[in-house]
C-alpha positions in Angstrom: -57.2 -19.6 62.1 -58.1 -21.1 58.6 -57.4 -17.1 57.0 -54.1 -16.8 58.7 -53.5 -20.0 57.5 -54.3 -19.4 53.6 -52.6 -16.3 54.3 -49.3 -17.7 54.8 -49.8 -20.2 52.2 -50.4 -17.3 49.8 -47.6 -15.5 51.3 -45.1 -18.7 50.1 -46.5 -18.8 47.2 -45.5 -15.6 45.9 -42.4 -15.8 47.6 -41.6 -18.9 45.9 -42.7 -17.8 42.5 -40.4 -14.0 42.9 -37.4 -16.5 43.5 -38.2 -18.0 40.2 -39.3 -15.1 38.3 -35.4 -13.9 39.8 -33.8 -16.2 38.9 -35.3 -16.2 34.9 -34.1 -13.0 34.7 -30.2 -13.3 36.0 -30.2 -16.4 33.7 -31.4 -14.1 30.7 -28.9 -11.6 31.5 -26.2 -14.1 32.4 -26.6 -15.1 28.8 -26.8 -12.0 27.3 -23.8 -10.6 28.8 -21.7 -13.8 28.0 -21.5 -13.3 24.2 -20.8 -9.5 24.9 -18.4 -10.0 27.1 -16.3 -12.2 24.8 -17.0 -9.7 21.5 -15.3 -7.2 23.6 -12.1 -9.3 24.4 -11.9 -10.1 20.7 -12.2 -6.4 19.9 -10.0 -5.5 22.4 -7.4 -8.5 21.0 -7.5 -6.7 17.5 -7.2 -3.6 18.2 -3.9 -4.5 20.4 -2.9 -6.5 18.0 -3.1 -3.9 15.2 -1.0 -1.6 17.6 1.4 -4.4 18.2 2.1 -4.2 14.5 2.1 -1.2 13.8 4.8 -0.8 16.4 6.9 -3.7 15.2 7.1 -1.7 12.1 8.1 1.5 14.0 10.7 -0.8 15.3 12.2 -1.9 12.5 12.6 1.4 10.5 14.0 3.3 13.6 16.4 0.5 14.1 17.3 1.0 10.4 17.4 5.0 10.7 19.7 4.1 13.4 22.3 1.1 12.4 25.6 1.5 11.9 26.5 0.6 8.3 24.4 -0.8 5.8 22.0 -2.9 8.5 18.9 -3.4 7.6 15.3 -4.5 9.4 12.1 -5.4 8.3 9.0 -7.8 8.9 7.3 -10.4 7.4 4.0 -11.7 7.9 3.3 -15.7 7.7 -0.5 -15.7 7.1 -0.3 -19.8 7.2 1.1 -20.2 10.7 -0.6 -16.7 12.0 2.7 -15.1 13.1 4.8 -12.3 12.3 8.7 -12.4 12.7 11.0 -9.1 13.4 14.4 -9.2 11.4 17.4 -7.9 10.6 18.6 -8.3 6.8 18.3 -7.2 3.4 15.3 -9.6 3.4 14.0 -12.6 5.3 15.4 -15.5 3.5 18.8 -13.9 3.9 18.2 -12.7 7.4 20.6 -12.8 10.3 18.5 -15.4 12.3 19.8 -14.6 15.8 18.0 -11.5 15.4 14.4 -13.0 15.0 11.9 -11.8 17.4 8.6 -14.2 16.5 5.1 -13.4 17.5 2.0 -14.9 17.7 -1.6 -13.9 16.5 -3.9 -14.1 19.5 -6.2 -17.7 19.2 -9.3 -15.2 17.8 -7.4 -13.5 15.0 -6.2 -14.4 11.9 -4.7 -12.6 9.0 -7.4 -11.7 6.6 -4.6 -9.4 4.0 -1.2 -8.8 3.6 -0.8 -6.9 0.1 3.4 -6.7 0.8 5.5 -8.6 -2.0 6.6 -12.4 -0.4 4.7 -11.2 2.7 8.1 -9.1 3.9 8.8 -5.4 3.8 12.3 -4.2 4.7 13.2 -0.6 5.0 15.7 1.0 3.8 18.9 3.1 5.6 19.2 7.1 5.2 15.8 7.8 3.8 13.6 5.0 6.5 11.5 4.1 3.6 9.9 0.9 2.7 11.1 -1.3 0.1 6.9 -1.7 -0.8 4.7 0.5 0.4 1.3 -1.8 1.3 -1.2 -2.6 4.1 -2.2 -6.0 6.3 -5.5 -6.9 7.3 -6.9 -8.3 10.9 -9.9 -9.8 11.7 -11.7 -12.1 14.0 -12.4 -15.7 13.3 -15.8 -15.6 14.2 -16.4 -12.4 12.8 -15.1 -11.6 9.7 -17.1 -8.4 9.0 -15.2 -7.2 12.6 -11.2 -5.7 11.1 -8.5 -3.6 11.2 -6.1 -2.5 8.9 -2.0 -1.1 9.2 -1.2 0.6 6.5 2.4 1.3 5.5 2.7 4.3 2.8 5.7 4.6 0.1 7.3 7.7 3.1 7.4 5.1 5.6 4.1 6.3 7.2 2.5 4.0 9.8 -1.5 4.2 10.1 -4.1 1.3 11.4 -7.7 1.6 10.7 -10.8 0.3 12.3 -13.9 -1.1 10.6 -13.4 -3.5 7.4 -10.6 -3.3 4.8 -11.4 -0.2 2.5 -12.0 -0.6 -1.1 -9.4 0.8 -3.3 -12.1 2.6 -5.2 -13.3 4.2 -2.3 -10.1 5.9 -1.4 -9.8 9.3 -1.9 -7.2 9.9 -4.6 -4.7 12.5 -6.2 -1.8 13.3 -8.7 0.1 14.2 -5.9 1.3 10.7 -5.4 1.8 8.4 -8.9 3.0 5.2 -9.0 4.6 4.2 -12.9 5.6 0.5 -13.7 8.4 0.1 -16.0 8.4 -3.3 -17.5 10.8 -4.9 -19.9 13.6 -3.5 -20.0 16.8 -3.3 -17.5 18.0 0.8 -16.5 21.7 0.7 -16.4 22.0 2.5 -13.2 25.8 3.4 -13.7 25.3 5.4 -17.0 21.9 6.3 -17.5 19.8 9.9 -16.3 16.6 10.8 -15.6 15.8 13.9 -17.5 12.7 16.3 -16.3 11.6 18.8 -18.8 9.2 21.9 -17.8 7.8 22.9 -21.6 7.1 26.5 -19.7 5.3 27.7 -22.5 8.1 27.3 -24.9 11.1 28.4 -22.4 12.1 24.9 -21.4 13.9 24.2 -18.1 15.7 21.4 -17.6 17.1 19.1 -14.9 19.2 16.1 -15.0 19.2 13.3 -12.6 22.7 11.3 -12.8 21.1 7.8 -11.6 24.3 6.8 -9.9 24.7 9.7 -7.8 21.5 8.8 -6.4 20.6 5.8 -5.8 20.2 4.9 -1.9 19.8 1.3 -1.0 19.4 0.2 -4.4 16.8 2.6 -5.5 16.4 5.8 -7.1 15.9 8.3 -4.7 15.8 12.6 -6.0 14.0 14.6 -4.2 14.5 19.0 -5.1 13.4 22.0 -6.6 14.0 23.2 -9.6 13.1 27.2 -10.6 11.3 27.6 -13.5 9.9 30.6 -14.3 10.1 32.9 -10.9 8.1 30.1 -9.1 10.0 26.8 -7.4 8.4 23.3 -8.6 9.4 20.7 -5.5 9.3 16.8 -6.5 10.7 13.9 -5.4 11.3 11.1 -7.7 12.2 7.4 -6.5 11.5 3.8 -7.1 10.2 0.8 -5.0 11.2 -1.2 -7.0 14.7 -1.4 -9.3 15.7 -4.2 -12.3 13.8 -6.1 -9.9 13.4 -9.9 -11.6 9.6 -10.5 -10.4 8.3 -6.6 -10.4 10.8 -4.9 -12.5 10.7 -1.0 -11.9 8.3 1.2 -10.2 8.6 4.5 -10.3 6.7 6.6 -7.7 6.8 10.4 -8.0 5.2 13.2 -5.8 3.9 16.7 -7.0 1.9 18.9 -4.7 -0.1 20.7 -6.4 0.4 23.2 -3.7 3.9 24.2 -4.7 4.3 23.1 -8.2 2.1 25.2 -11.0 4.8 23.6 -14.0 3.8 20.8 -16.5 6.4 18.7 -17.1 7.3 15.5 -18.6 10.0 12.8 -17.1 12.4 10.6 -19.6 15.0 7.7 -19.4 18.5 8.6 -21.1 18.7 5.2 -22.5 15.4 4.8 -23.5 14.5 6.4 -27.1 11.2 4.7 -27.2 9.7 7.9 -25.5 8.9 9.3 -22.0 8.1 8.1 -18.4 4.9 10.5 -17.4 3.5 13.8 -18.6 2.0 16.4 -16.6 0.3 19.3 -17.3 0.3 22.4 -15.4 -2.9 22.0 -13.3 -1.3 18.0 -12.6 -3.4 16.1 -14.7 -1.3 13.2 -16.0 -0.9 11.9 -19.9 0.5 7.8 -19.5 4.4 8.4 -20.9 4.6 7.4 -24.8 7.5 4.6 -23.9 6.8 1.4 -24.5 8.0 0.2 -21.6 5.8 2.0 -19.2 2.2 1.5 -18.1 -0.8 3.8 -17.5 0.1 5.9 -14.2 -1.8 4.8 -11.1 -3.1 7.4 -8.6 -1.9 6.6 -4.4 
């Protein structure tokens, strides 16, 4: 009797002490799979959120491609109140405020970038481009090394990125995209030409651009071919900026290398100070000899 006894006793024991040892481990996983659980509604609240930009910018350059007249939409980003505002106008302080569409960053995110000029891009009719090419940040609150990136390119090309904000420096780039500021001085748009010379190894080619005849929204916009030699050299010359009182002119050309073998060197009609850009035949660049111009930056 006294062995069955201590028996049972023993057999409580352990039952008692397997509860416990149970119940240790469901609190140890409880509070392990707490914190995970919340990262991945944070990451999953940046990443829609990324896509939620990205297709409010979609939005607003389809809507553009597709207005009647000379409507225009855009976006701006207010990294103070954590929203971003759809709108239709030439920009947001002149907007047509019946047309806002306001939303809200989710509690966990926040802005961590926006490189666009006055926090707005608008884009423009015909061509769907931006007015700025430039990129926003994402991140979460508790987590700033946790981001994600939309990046808008100068053709109106929409991309997010996950992981943190790229360095510039890190970026792979190439002549076939230039950007050229042109500071202090105003381009009279109604008279003035851009003038392309190809050297071609002493058989020039030339090609005039009449500014006026091409200007769409506002900005320069040429894009052609022009046969030098026996051999086609495609570019496409426009600005992102025009007589613009806070960033003046930026010029922004593109020559693939793939279908362009010509050096050539880009001037302003009314500017005798000297030229825009040089190229060479392989598409290494020379900063223009005007003195309005700074060094070329590679995109």
């Amino acid at each position: 009797m006294t062995i069955n006894l201590r028996r049972k006793k023993l057999r409580r024991g352990f039952g008692l002490i397997e509860l416990l040892v149970t119940i240790g481990i469901v609190a140890i996983l409880g509070a392990i799979a707490l914190p995970v659980s919340h990262y991945l509604e944070e990451d999953a609240a940046l990443g829609n959120t990324a896509k939620e930009i990205a297709g409010t910018l979609q939005l607003a350059q389809s809507k553009t491609l597709a207005s009647e007249g000379a409507d225009s939409y855009g976006v701006f980003f207010d990294t103070n109140a954590s929203t971003y505002t759809f709108f239709k106008g030439a920009n947001f302080s002149q907007r047509d405020t019946a047309s806002d569409v306001v939303s809200i960053l989710p509690k966990s995110i926040e802005f961590s970038s926006v490189t666009f000029p006055a926090g707005e891009v608008v884009f423009t009719k015909i061509t769907g481009f931006p007015n700025s090419a430039g990129s926003l940040g994402l991140g979460v609150k508790q987590r700033p090394q946790k981001t994600q990136s939309v990046f808008l390119g100068s053709s109106g090309e929409i991309n997010t990125l996950v992981s943190s904000i790229p360095s510039d420096l890190a970026r792979v780039k190439d002549s076939r995209h230039m950007h050229i500021a042109y500071a202090g001085r105003t381009i009279a748009t109604v008279s003035e030409t851009l003038k392309i010379t190809f050297p071609n190894q002493g058989s020039p080619v030339f090609q005039s651009i009449v500014i006026a005849n091409n200007l769409v929204q506002g900005q320069i916009f040429w894009e052609g071919s022009v046969n030098v030699g026996v051999q086609a050299q495609k570019l496409k010359i426009h600005t992102h900026f025009l007589n613009d009182p806070v960033n003046n002119t930026l010029f922004s050309i593109h020559r693939d290398k793939r279908f362009n073998t010509k050096g050539f060197f880009l001037e302003l009609s009314g500017d005798s100070s000297g030229n825009v850009i040089t190229y060479d035949d392989q598409g290494q660049t020379t900063k223009g000899t005007s003195i309005y111009v700074s060094s070329p930056e590679l995109q």
